[in-house]
N, CA, C and O atoms as a GROMACS GRO file, in nm:
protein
  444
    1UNK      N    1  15.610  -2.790  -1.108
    1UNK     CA    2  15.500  -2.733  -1.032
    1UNK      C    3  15.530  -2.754  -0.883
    1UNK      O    4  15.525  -2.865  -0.831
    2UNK      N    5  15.558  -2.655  -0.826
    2UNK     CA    6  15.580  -2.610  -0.678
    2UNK      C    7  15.463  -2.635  -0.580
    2UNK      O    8  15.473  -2.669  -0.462
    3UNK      N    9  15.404  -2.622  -0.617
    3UNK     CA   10  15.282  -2.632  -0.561
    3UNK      C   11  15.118  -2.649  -0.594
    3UNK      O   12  15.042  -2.552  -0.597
    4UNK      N   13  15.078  -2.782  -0.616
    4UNK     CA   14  14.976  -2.802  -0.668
    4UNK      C   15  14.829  -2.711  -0.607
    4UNK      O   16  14.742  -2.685  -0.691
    5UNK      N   17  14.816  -2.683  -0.516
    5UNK     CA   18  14.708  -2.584  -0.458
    5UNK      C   19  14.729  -2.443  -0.478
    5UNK      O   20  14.638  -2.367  -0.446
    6UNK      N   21  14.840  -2.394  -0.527
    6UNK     CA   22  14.867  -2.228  -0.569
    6UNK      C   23  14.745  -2.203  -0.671
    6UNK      O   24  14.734  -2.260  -0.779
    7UNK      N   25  14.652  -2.105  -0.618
    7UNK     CA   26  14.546  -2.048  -0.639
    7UNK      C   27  14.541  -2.034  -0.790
    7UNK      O   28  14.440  -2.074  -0.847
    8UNK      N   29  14.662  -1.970  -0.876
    8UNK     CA   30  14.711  -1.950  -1.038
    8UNK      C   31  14.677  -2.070  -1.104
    8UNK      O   32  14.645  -2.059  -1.222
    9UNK      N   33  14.676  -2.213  -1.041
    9UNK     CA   34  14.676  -2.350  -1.064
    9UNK      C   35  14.558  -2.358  -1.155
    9UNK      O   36  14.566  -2.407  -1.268
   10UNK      N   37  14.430  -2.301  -1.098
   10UNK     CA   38  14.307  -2.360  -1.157
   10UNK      C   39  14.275  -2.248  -1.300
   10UNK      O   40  14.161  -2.231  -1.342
   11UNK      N   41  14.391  -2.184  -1.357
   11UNK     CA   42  14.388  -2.107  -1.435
   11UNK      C   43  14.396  -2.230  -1.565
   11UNK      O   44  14.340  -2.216  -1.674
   12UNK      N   45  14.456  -2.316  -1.536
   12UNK     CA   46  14.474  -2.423  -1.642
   12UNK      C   47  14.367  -2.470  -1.727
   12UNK      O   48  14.377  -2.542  -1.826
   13UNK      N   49  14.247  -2.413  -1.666
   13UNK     CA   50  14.094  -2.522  -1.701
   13UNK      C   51  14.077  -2.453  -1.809
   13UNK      O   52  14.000  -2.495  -1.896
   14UNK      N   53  14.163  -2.302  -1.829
   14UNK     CA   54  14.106  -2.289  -1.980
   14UNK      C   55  14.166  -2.347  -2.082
   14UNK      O   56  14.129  -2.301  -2.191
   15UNK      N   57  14.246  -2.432  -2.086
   15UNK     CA   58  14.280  -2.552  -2.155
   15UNK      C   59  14.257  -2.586  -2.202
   15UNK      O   60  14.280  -2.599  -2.323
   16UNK      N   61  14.164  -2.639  -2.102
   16UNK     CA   62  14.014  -2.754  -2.118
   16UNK      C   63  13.927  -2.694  -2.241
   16UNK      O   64  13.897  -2.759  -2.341
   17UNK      N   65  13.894  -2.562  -2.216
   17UNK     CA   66  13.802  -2.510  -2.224
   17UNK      C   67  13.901  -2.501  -2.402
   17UNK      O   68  13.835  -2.536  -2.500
   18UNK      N   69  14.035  -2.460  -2.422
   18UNK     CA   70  14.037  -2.432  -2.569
   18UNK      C   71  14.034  -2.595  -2.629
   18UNK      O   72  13.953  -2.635  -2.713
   19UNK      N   73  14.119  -2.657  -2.580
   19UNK     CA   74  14.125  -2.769  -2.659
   19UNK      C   75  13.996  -2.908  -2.681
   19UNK      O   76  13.989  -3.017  -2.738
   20UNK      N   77  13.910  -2.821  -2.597
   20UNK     CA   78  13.771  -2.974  -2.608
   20UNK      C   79  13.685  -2.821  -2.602
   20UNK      O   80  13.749  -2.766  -2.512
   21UNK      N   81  13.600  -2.741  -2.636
   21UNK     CA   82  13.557  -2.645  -2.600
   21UNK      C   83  13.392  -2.690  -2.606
   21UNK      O   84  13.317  -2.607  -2.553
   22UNK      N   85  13.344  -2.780  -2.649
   22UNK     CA   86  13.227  -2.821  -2.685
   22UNK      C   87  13.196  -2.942  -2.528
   22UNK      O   88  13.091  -2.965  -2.468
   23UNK      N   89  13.296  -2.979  -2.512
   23UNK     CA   90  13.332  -3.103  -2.384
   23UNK      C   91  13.322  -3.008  -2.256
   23UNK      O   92  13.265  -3.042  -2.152
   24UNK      N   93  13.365  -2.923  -2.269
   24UNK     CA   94  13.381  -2.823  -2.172
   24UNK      C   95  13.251  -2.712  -2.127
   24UNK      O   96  13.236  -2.655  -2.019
   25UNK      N   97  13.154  -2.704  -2.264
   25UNK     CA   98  13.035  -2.604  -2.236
   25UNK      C   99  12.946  -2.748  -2.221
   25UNK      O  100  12.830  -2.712  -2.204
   26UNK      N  101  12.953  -2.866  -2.221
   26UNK     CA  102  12.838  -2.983  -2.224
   26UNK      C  103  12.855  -2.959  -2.044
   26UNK      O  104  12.754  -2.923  -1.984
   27UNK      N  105  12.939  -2.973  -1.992
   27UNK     CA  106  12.997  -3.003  -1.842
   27UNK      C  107  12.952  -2.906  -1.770
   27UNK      O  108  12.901  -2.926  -1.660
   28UNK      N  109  12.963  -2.792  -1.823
   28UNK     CA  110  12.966  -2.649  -1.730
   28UNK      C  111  12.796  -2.619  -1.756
   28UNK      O  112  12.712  -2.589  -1.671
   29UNK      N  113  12.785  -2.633  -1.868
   29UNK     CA  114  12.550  -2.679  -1.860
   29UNK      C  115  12.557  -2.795  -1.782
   29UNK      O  116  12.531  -2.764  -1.665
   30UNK      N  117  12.581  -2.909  -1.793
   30UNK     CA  118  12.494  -3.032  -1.689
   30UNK      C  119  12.506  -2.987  -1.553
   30UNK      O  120  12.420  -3.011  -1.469
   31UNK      N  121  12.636  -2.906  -1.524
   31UNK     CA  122  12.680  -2.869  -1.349
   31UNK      C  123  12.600  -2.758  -1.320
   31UNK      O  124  12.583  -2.750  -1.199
   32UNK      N  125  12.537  -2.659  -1.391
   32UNK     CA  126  12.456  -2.572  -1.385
   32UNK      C  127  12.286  -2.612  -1.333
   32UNK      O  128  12.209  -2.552  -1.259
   33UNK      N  129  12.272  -2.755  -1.420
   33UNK     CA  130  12.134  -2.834  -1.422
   33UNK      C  131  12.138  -2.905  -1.288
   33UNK      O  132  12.040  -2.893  -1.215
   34UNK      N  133  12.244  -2.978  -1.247
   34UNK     CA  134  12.262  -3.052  -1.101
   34UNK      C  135  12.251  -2.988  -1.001
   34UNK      O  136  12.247  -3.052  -0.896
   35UNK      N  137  12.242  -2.847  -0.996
   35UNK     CA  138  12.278  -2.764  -0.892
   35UNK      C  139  12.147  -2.676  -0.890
   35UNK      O  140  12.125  -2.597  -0.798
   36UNK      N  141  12.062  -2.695  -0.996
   36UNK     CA  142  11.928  -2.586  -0.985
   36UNK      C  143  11.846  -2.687  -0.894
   36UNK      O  144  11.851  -2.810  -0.888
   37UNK      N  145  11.766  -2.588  -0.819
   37UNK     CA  146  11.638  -2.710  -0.732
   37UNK      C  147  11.557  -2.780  -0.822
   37UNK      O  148  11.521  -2.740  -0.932
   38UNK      N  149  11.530  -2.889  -0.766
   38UNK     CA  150  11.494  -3.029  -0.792
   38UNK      C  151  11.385  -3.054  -0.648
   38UNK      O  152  11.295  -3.002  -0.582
   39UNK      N  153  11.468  -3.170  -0.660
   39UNK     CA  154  11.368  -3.263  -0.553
   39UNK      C  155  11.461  -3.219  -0.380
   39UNK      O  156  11.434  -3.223  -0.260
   40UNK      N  157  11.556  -3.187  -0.453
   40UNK     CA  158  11.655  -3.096  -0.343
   40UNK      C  159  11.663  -2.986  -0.376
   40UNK      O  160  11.693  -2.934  -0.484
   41UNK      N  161  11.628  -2.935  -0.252
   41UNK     CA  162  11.677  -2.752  -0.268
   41UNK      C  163  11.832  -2.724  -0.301
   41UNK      O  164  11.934  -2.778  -0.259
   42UNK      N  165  11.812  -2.628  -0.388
   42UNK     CA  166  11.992  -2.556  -0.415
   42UNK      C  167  12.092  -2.591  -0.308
   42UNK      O  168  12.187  -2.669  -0.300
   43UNK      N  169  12.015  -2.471  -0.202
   43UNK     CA  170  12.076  -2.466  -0.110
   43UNK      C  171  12.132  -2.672  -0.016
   43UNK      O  172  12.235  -2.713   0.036
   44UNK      N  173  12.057  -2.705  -0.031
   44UNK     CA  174  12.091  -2.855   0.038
   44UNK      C  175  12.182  -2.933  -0.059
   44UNK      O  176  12.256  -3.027  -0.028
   45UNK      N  177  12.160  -2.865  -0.216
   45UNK     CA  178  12.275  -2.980  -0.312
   45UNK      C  179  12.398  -2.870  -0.272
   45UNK      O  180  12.494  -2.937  -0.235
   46UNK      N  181  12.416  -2.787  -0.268
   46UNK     CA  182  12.557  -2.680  -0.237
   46UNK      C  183  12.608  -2.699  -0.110
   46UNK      O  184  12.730  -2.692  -0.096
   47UNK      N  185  12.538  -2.722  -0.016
   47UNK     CA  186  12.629  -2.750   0.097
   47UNK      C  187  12.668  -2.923   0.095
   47UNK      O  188  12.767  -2.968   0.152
   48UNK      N  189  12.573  -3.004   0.020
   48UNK     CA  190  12.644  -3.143  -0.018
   48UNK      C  191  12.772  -3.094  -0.037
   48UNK      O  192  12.875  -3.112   0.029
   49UNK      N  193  12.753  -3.040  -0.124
   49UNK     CA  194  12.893  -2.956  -0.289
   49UNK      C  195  12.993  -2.995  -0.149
   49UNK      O  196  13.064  -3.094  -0.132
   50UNK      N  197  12.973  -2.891  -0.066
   50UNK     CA  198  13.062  -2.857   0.102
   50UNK      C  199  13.141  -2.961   0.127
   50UNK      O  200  13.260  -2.979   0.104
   51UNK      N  201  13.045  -3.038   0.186
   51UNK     CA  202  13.079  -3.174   0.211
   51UNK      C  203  13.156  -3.268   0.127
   51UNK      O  204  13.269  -3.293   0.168
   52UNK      N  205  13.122  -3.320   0.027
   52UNK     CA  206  13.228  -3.342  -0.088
   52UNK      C  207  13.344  -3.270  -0.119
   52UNK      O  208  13.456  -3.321  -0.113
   53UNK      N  209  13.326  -3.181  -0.145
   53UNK     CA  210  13.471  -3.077  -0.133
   53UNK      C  211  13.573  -3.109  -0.046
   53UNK      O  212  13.683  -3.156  -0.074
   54UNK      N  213  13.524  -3.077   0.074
   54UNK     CA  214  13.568  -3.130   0.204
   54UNK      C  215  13.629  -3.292   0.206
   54UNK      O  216  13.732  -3.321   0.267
   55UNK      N  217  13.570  -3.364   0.151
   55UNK     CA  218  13.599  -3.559   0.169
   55UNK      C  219  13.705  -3.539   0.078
   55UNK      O  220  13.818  -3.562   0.121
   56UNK      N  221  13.691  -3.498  -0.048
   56UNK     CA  222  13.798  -3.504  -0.169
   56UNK      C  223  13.936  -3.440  -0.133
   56UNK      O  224  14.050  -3.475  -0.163
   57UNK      N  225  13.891  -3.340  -0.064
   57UNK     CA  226  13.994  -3.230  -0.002
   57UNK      C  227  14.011  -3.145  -0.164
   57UNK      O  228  14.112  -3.193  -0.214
   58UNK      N  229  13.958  -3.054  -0.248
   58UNK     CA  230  13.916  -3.022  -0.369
   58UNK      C  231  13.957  -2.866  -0.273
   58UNK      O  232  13.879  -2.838  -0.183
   59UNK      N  233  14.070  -2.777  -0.297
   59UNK     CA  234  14.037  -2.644  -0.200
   59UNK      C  235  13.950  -2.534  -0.267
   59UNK      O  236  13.890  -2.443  -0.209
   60UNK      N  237  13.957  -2.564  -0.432
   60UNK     CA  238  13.897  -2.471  -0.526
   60UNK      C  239  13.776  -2.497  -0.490
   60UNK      O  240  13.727  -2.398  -0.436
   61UNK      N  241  13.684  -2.608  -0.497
   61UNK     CA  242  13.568  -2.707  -0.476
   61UNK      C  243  13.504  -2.634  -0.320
   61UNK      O  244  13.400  -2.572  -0.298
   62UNK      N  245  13.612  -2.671  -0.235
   62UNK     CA  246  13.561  -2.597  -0.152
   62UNK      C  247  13.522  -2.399  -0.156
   62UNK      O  248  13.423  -2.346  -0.106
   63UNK      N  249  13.639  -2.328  -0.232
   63UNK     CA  250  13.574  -2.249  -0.197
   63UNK      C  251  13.421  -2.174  -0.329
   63UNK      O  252  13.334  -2.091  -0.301
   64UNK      N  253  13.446  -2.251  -0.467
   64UNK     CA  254  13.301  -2.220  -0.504
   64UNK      C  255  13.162  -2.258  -0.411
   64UNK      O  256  13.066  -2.183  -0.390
   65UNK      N  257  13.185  -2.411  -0.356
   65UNK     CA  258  13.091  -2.412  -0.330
   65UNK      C  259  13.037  -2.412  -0.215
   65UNK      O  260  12.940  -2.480  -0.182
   66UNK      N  261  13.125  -2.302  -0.114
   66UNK     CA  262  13.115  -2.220   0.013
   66UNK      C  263  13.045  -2.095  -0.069
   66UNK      O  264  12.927  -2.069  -0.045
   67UNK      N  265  13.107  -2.031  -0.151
   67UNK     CA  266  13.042  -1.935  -0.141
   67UNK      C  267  12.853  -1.907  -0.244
   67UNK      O  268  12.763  -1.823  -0.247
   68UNK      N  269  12.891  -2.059  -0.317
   68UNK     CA  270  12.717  -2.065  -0.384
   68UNK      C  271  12.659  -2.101  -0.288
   68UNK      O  272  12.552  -2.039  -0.289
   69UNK      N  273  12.664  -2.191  -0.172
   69UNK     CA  274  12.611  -2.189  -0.044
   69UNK      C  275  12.560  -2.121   0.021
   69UNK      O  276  12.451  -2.145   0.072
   70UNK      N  277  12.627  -2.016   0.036
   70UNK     CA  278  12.580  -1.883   0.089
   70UNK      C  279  12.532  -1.770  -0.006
   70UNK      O  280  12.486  -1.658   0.019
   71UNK      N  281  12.548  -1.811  -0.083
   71UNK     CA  282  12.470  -1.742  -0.240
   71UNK      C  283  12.277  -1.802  -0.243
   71UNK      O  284  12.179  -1.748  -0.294
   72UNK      N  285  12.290  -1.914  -0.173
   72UNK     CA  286  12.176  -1.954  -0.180
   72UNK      C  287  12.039  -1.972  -0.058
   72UNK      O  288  11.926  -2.020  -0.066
   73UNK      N  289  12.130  -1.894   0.068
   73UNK     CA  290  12.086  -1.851   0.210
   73UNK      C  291  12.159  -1.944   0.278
   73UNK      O  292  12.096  -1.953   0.384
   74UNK      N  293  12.275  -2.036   0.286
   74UNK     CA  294  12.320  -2.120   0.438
   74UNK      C  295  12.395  -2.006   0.488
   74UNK      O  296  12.423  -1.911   0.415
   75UNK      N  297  12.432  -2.013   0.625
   75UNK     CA  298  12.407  -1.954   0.720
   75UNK      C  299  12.604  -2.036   0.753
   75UNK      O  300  12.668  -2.117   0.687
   76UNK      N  301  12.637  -1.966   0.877
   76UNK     CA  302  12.798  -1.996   0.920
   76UNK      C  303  12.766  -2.135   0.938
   76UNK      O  304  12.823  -2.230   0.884
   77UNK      N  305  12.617  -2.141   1.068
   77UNK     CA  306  12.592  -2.278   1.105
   77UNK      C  307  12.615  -2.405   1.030
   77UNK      O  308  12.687  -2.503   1.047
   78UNK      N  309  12.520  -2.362   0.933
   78UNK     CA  310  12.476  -2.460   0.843
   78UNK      C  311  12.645  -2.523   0.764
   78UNK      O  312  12.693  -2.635   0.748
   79UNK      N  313  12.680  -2.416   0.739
   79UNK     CA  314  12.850  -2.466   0.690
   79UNK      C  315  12.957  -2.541   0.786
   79UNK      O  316  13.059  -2.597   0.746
   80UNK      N  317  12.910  -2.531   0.935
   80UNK     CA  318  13.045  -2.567   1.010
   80UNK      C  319  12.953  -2.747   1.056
   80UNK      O  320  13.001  -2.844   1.114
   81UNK      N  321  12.803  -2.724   0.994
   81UNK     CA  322  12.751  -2.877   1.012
   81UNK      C  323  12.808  -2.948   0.932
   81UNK      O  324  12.876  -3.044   0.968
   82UNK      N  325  12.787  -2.903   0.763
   82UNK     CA  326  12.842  -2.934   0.660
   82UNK      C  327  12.981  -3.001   0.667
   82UNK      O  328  13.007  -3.096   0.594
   83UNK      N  329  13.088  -2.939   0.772
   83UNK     CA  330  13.210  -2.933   0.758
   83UNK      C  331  13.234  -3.074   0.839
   83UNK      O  332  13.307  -3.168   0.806
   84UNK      N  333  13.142  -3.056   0.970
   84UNK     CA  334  13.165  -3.183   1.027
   84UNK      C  335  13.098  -3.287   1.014
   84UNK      O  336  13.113  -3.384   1.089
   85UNK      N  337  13.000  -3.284   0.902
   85UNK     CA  338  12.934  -3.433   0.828
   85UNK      C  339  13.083  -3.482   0.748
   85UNK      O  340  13.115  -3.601   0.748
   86UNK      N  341  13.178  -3.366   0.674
   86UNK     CA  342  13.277  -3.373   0.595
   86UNK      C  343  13.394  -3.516   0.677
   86UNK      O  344  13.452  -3.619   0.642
   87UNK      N  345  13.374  -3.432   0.801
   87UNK     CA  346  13.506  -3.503   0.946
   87UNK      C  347  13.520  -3.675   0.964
   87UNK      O  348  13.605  -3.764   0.957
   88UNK      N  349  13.283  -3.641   1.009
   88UNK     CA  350  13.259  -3.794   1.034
   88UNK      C  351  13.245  -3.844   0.912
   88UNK      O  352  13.218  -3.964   0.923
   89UNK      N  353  13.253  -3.798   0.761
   89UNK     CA  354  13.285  -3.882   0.659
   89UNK      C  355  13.407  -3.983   0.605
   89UNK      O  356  13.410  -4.088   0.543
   90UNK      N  357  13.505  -3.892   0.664
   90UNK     CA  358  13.660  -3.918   0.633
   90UNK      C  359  13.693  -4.017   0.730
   90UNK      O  360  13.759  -4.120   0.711
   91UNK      N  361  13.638  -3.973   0.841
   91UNK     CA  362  13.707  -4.036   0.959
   91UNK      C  363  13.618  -4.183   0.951
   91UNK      O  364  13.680  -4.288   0.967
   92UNK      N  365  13.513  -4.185   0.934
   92UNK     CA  366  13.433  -4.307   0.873
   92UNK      C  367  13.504  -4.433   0.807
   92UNK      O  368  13.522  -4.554   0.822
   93UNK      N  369  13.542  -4.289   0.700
   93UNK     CA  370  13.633  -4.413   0.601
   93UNK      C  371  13.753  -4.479   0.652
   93UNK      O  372  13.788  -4.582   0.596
   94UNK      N  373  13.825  -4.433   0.755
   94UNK     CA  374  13.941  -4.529   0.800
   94UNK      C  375  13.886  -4.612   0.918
   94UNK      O  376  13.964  -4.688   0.975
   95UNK      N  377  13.762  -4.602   0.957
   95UNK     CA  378  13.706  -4.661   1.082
   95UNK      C  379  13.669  -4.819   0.981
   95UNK      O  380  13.719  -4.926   1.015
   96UNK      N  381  13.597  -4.808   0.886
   96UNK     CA  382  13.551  -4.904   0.818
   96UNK      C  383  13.718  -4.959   0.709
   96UNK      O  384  13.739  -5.067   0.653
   97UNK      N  385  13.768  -4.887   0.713
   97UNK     CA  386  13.857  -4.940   0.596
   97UNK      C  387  14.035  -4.974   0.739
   97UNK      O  388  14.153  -4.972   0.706
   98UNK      N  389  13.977  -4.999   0.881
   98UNK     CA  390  14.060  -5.061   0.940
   98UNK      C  391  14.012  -5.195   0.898
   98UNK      O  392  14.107  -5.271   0.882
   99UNK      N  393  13.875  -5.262   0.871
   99UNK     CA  394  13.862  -5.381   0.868
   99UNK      C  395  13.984  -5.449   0.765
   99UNK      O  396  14.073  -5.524   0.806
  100UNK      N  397  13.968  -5.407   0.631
  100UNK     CA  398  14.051  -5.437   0.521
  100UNK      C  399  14.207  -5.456   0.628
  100UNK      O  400  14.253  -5.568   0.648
  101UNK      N  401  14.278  -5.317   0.692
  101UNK     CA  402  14.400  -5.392   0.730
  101UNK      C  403  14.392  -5.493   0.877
  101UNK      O  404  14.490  -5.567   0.884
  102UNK      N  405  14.334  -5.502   0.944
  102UNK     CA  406  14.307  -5.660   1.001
  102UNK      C  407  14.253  -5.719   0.925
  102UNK      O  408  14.250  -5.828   0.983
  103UNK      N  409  14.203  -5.735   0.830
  103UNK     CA  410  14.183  -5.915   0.755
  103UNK      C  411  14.312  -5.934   0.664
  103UNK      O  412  14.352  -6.046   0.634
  104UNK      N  413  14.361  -5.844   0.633
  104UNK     CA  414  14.502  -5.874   0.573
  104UNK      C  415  14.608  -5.888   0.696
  104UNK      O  416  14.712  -5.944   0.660
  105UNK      N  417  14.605  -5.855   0.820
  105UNK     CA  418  14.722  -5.852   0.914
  105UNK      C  419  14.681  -6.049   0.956
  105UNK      O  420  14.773  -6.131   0.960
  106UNK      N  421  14.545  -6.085   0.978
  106UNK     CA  422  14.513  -6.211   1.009
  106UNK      C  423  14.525  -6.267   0.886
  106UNK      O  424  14.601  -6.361   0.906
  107UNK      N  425  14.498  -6.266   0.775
  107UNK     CA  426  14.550  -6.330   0.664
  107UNK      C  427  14.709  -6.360   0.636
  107UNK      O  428  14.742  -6.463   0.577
  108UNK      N  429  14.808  -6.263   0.683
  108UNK     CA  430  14.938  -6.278   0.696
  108UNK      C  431  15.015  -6.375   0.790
  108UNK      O  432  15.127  -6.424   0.777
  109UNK      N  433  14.917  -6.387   0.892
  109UNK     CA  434  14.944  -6.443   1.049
  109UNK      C  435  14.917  -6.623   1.032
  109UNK      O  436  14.974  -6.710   1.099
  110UNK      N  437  14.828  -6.642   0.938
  110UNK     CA  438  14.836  -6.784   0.847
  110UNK      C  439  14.945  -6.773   0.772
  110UNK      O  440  15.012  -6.696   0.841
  111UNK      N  441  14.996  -6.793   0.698
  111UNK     CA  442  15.099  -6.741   0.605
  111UNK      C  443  15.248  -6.858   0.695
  111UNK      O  444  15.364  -6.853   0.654
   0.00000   0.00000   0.00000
């Protein structure tokens, strides 16, 4: 495999879908149920979707759930907020996960 993000890639899930096919329609109903409004609007769990997509780096992920996003009224705005909650998420994580390599660089420095 040449390339794990080649678009043909996510053709594989019917796989899934022959060899567990009961595992596969339980998943594709609960993701149907997570995504109807609740206590959150559609629209606010789909541009989450965005955001997660985005942290995971998921490109398929991203683009279903760009376009149920906008299936559900967000707007360019609302997606390029989405994108940069995505930024200060990631970038978060190495801000907080420098602590881990200074307490191991001062843990070494005893040593």
């Amino acid at each position: 495999m040449n390339n794990f993000y080649d678009s043909n890639n996510i053709k594989q899930l019917r796989k899934l879908r022959q060899l567990r096919p009961e595992l596969f329609r339980l998943f594709v109903d609960w993701n149907k149920e997570v995504f109807k409004d609740g206590a959150l609007p559609a629209k606010m769990k789909e541009l989450m979707a965005v955001v997660a997509a985005h942290v995971t780096q998921c490109p398929w992920c991203i683009e279903e759930h760009t376009r149920r996003a906008k299936d559900q009224g967000a707007n360019e705005t609302e997606l390029v907020e989405a994108a940069f909650v995505a930024m200060a998420m990631r970038a978060g994580g190495a801000f907080a996960h420098s602590c881990i390599a200074l307490g191991i660089f001062e843990e070494h420095e005893h040593k």
